[in-house]
PAMARSE-979220 format. One record per residue (C-alpha): x, z, y. Coordinates in steps of 0.5 Angstrom, whole numbers, plus 2048, in hexadecimal, padded with zeros to 3 digits. Layout:
<sites>
[[X,Z,Y]]
...
</sites>
This chain:
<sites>
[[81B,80B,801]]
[[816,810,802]]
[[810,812,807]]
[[80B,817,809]]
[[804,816,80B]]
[[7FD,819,80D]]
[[7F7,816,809]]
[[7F1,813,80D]]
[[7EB,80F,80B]]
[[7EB,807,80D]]
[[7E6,802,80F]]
[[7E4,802,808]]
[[7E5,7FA,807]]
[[7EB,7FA,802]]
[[7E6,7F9,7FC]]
[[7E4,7F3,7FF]]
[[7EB,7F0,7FE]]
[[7ED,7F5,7F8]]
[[7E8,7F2,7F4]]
[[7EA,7EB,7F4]]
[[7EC,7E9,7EE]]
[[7F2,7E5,7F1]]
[[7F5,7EB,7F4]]
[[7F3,7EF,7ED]]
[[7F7,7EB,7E9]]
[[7FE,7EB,7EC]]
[[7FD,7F3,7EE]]
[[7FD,7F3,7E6]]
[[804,7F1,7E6]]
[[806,7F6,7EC]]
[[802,7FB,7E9]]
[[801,7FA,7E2]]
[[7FA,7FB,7E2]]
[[7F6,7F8,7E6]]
[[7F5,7FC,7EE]]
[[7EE,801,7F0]]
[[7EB,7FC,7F5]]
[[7EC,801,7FB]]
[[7F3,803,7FF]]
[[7F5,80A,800]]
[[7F7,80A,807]]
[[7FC,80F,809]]
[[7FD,810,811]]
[[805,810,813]]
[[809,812,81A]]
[[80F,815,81C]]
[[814,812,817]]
[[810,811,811]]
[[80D,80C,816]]
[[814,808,817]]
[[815,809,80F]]
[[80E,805,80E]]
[[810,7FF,813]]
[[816,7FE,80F]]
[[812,7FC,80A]]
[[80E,7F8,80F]]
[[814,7F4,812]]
[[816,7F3,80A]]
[[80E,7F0,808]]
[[810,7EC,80F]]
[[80B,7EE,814]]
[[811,7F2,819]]
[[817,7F0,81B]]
[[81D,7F4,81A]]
[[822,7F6,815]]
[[820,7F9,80F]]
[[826,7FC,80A]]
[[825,7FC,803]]
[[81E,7FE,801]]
[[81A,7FD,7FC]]
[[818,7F5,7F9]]
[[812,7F2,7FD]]
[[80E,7EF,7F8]]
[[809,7E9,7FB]]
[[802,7E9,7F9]]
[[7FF,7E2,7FB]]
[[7F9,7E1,7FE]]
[[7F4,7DC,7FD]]
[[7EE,7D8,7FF]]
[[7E6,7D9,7FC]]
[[7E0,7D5,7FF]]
[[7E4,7D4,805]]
[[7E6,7DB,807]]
[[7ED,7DD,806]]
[[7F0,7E3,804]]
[[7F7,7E5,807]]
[[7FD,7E6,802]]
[[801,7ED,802]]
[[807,7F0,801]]
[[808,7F6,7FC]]
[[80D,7FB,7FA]]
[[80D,7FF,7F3]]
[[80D,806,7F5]]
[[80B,80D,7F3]]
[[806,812,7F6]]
[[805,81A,7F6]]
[[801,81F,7FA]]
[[806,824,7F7]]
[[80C,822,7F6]]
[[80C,824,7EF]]
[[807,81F,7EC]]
[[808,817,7ED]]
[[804,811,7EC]]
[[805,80A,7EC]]
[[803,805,7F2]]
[[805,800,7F6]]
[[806,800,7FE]]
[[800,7FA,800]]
[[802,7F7,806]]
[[7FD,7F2,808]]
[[7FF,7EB,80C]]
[[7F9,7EC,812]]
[[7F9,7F3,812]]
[[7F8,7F7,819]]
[[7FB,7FE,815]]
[[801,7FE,818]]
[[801,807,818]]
[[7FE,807,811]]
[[801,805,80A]]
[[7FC,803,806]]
[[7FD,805,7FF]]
[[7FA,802,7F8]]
[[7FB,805,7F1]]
[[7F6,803,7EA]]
[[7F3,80A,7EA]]
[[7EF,80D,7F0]]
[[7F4,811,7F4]]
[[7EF,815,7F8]]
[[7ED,817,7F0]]
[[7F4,817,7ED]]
[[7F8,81A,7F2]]
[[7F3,81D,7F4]]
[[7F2,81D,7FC]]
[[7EE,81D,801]]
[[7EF,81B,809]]
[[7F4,820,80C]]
[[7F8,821,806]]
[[800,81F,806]]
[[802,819,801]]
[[809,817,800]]
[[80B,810,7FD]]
[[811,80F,7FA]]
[[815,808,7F9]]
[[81B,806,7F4]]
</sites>
């Protein structure tokens, strides 16, 4: 499974749940190492956009039927000084902006989440930097 995007700049209010160490801690595991407090977000369509909402089906937020696909690993939300952050489902994945070099990150699907055309994205380094790319460029995220 593959799809294709456009870079776009977000709200810039992942950092705030990013940083969490709860989160941090099993991002470690996905990742192994812990994540950069932000998101890459990639803006989908056409049929790149089907192949997210596979993704989306298989996290629980869509209805459908997905074949095969890559292993959706759950990330637990928790509770801190009565504010609550939502859990997520993510996907090992690997990302490149050529197609000749590629990095690990995972596909981060947030359980409240009012992206439904764009994929948001997490990886140890700093994508914008690593890959490096800015809004407008093409990236294509790949799955096993």
């Amino acid at each position: 499974m593959a799809f294709s995007g456009t870079v776009a700049s977000g709200l810039g209010r992942a950092h705030i749940f990013m940083a969490q160490t709860h989160y941090q801690d099993q991002f470690k595991a996905i990742l192994g190492a812990g994540a950069w407090p932000g998101t890459l977000n990639v803006k989908l369509s056409g049929e790149n956009l089907d192949e997210y909402r596979g993704f989306r089906i298989l996290a629980g937020l869509d209805e459908g039927e997905m074949e095969g696909g890559s292993e959706p690993l759950r990330i637990a939300g928790f509770e801190r000084d009565g504010r609550s952050f939502g859990g997520a489902t993510a996907f090992i994945a690997e990302i490149s902006l050529d197609g000749t070099e590629w990095w690990r990150c995972a596909l981060l699907i947030p359980d409240l989440t009012r992206h439904t055309e764009t994929a948001e994205v997490i990886s140890s380094s700093f994508l914008r930097e690593r890959l490096p790319c800015e809004d407008g460029d093409l990236v294509s995220l790949r799955f096993d």
